[in-house]
N, C-alpha and C positions, 0 to 999 in steps of 0.2 A: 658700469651699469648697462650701458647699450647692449655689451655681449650677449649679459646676462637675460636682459629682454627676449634678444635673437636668439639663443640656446631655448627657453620657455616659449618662444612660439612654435620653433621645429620641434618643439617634443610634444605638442598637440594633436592630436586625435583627429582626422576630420570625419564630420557626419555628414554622408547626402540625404539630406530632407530635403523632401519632393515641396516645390513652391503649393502652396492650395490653390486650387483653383474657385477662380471666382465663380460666383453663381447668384442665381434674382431672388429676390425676399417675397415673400407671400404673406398678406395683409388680410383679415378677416377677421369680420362683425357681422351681428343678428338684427342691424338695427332698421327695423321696418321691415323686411325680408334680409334674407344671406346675399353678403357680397363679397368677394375675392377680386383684390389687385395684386398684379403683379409688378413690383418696381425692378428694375437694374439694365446694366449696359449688355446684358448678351444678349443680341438678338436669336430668340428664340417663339417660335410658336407650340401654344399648349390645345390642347381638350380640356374645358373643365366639366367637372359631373358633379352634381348635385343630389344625391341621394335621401331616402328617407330609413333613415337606421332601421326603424319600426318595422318597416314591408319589404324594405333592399328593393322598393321602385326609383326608378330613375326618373326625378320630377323633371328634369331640364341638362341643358350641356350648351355649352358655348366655345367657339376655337377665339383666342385672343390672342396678341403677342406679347411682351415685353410692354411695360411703362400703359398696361389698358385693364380694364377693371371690365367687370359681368355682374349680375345680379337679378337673382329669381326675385319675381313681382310677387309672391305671397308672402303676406306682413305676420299671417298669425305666425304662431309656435311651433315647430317642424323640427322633433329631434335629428338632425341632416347629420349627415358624412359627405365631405367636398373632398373631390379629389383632381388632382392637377396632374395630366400626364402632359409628358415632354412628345410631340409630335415626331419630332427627329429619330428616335429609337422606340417610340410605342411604349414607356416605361411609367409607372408612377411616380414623380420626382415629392411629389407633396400629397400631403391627408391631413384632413382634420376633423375631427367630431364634435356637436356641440356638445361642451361642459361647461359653464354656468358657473361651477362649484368659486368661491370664494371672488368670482369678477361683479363690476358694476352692471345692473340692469335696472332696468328704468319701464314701469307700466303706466301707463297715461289714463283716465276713463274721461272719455271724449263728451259723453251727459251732463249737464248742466242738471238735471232732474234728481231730486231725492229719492225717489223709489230705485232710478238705475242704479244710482252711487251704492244705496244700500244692496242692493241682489246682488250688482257685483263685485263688490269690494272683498269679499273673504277670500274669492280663488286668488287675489294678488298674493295673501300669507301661505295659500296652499300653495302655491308657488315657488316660494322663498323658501318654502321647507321640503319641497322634494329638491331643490335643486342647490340648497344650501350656497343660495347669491349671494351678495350684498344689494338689495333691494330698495330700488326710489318707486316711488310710488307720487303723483299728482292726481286730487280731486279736487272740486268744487266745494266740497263739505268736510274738509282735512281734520278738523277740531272735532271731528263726530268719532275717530277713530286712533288719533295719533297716540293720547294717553295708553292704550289698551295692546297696543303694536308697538313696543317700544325696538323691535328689530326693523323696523320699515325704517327708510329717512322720508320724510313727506315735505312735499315743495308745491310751491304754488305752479298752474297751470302756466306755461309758457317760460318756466323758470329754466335756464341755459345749462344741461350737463356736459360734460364733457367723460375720456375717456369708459364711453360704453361698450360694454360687450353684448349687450342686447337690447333692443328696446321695443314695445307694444302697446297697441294701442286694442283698447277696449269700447266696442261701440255699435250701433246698428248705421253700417256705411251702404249707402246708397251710389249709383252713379246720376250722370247728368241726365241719363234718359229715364231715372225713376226705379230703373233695375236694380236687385242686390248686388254690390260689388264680392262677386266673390274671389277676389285678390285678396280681400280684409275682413270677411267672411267664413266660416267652412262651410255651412249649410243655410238655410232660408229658417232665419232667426222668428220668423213669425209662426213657425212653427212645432214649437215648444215653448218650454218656459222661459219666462225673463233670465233668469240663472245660467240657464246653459247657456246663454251666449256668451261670459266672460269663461265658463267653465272649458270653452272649444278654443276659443281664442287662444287662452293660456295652455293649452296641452293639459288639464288638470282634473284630479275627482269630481263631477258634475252633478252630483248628490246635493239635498237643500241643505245650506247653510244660513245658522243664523250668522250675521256679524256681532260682532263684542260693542257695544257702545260708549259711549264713554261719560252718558248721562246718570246721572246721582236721582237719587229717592229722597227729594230733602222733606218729606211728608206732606200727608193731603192736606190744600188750600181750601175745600169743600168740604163742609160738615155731614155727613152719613155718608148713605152710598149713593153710586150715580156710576149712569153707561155715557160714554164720552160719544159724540157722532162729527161725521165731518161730510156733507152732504153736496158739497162743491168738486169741480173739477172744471178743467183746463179745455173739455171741451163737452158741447151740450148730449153729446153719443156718451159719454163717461157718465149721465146722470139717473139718478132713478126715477124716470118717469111717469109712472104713475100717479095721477091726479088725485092730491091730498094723501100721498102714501106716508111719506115722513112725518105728518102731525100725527095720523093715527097711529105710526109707531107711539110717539114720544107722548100721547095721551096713555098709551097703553102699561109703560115704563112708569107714567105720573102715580096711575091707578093701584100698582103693584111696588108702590113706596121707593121708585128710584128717582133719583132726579138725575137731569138730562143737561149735558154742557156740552155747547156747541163751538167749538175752535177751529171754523174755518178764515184762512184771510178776509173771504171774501165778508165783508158786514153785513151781520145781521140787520135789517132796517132798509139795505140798498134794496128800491123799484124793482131795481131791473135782474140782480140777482135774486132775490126774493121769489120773481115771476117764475123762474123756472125750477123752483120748490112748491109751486102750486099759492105763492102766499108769503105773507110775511110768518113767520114760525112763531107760536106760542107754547109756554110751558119749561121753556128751557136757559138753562144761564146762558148769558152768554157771554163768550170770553173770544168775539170774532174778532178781527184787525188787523194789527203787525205787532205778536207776542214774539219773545224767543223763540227758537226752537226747543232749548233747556225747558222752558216752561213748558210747552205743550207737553215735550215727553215728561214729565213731572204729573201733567196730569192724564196723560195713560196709562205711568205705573200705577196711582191709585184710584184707579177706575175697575170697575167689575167687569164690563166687556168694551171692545169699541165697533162703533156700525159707520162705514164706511163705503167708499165703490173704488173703480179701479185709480186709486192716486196714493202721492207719496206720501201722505198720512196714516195711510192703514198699512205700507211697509214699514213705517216706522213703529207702529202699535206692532205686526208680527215680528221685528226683531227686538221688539222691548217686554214682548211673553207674553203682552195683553190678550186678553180673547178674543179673535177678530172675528165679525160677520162681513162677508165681503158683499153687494149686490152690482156685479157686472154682465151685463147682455153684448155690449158690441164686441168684448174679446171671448176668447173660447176659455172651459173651463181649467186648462192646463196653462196658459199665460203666466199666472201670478203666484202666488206661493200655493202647497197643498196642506199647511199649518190653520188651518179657519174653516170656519162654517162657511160655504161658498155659494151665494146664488145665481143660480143662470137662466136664463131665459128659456120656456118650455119648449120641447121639443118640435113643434109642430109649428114655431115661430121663428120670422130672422132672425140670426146669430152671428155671433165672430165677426162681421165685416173686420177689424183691425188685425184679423188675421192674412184677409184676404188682401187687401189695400191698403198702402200706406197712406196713413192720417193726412189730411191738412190742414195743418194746426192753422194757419189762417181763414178759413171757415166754419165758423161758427157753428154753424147747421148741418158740418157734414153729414150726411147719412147716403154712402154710395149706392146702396142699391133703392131705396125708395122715399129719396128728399123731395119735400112737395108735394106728398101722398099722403093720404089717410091713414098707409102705413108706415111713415117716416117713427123712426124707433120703438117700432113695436118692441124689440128687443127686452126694453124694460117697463115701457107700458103693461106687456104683461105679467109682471112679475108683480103678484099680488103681496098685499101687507102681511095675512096667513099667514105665506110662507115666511114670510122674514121674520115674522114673531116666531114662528116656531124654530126657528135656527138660535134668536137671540135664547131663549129659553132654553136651549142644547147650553151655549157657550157660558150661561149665568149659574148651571148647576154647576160647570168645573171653577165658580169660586165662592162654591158653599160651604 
């Protein structure tokens, strides 16, 4: 048997196969900006480059060695091409291009506000479908959308993913001195619509979108017809001010056989809310306090119009098809959707401040250019009942 062994080895063949040579791993995600590590034991120094597929400009480059990592600071969506040249010989040892296609991505929408969730939630699915992800998705309002997107996975804010290939965040980011960050930014968000900013963010169509909802029509709770109004906002510049402007709409709406239901949080009845309606409001139901959401939308599907200003209730009336009258002076007339009747403050009067200055939601009275004046919110002080009757009377023929 031995022999036989030692015959069958010497009649063996031998191969020289060259040993491989070892070499570093190269490690790359999108998540929050592009970053490239390089791990292994040969000490090597690289060039990395950072490109923008789109223009073939060179955003960034950095020299690293072995076992150290880089990463460009811009968070949004930048279809890149990274490439790792080996310093030693000047050569490209590594590339890679973002492709998306069948990996984990993760979009976050940093708002806690209903109007934001709603403008920007649809570029998260235009998203998913140009780049054919597997797509997480966290809002604050999850249940408003998740029925309707059954390709999204939806998780609550703060929820731990793991294995990402990209992640983004959706949001109007500010820094510490009040400035736009535009690291998490592309351009100065106050300066279009609410929409484009998830629409830049995500690389995506920036065209209006409605979102899909996922609220039912379980039939009207109000017997005839009636315009739904929501006359409240978050800050006293958000209001129509005009003294006795809203009763003599909703007298007007009484007189022309609608009736009037008023569904804002704030209670009808409250002093001090009331005060900055001119009053306590007569003529109209009232359904104010802490309703569902389901309910409200319920009753803006079967409403003839809704008359609202700039708040997340009348986003939610234009992505539920109702006919919305908008009356806003402190933003400019491109801010908020271009689906509705829109009022804005006349020409020849202050406008847009919330274009110009970010809000401070902890002052009440903000008004940056003339608080404490005689013209503190002219804005909407001028914006007479007229005109808003004549808008609601546009939006009441398209439900004749």
């Amino acid at each position: 048997m031995k022999e036989i062994l030692i015959q069958e080895y010497n009649n063996l063949s031998k191969l020289l196969i060259k040993p491989k040579p070892q070499s570093n791993f190269y490690h790359i995600n999108f998540i929050n900006g592009a970053k490239l590590e390089i791990t292994g034991k040969i000490d090597k120094k690289y060039n990395i480059q950072f490109y923008d597929q789109n223009t073939l400009e060179l955003l960034f480059e950095s020299e690293i060695t072995n076992n150290m990592w880089t990463k460009f600071n811009k968070t949004y969506y930048i279809n890149y091409n990274i490439k790792v040249i080996d310093l030693e010989n000047n050569t490209v040892v590594f590339e890679h291009k973002f492709n998306a296609k069948n990996k984990r991505v993760y979009i976050h929408f940093a708002s806690k506000a209903l109007g934001d969730t709603i403008a920007w939630f649809p570029f998260a699915e235009e998203f998913r479908k140009k780049h054919q992800c597997e797509l997480i998705v966290s809002t604050f309002h999850n249940s408003m959308f998740k029925e309707n997107y059954p390709n999204i996975k939806f998780i609550t804010p703060g929820e731990e993913q793991f294995d990402l290939y990209a992640m983004y965040e959706v949001g109007w980011h500010y820094n510490e001195d009040e400035k736009i960050d535009y690291n998490k930014n592309i351009s100065d968000f106050r300066k279009h619509g609410l929409q484009k900013c998830s629409g830049e963010i995500l690389g995506v169509n920036q065209s209006e979108i409605k979102p899909k909802l996922t609220f039912k029509n379980t039939g009207s709770t109000i017997e005839g017809k009636y315009v739904v109004i929501a006359p409240h906002g978050s800050a006293h510049a958000k209001y129509w001010n005009y003294k006795g402007g809203w009763q003599t709409i909703i007298d007007y709406l009484n007189n022309k056989g609608y009736k009037v239901v008023m569904i804002t949080q704030e209670l009808l009845g409250d002093k001090w809310h009331d005060s900055k309606l001119g009053g306590t409001l007569t003529g109209v139901i009232d359904k104010t306090g802490d309703y569902p959401l389901s309910e409200r939308a319920n009753d803006m599907l079967n409403a003839k119009a809704f008359i609202g200003i700039g708040s997340g209730l009348s986003w939610l009336a234009w992505a539920l098809k109702t006919p919305v009258v908008m009356i806003s002076g402190f933003s400019e007339a491109y801010s908020e959707f271009e689906d509705c009747e829109r009022i804005s403050s006349p020409k020849n009067k202050c406008s847009g401040c919330f274009n110009r200055v970010r809000l401070d939601a902890g002052d009440w009275e903000w008004c940056p250019d003339h608080k404490d004046t005689d013209r503190m919110f002219e804005c909407t002080k001028s914006i007479t009942p007229d005109t808003v009757i004549a808008a609601i009377n546009h939006q009441l023929e398209k439900s004749l």
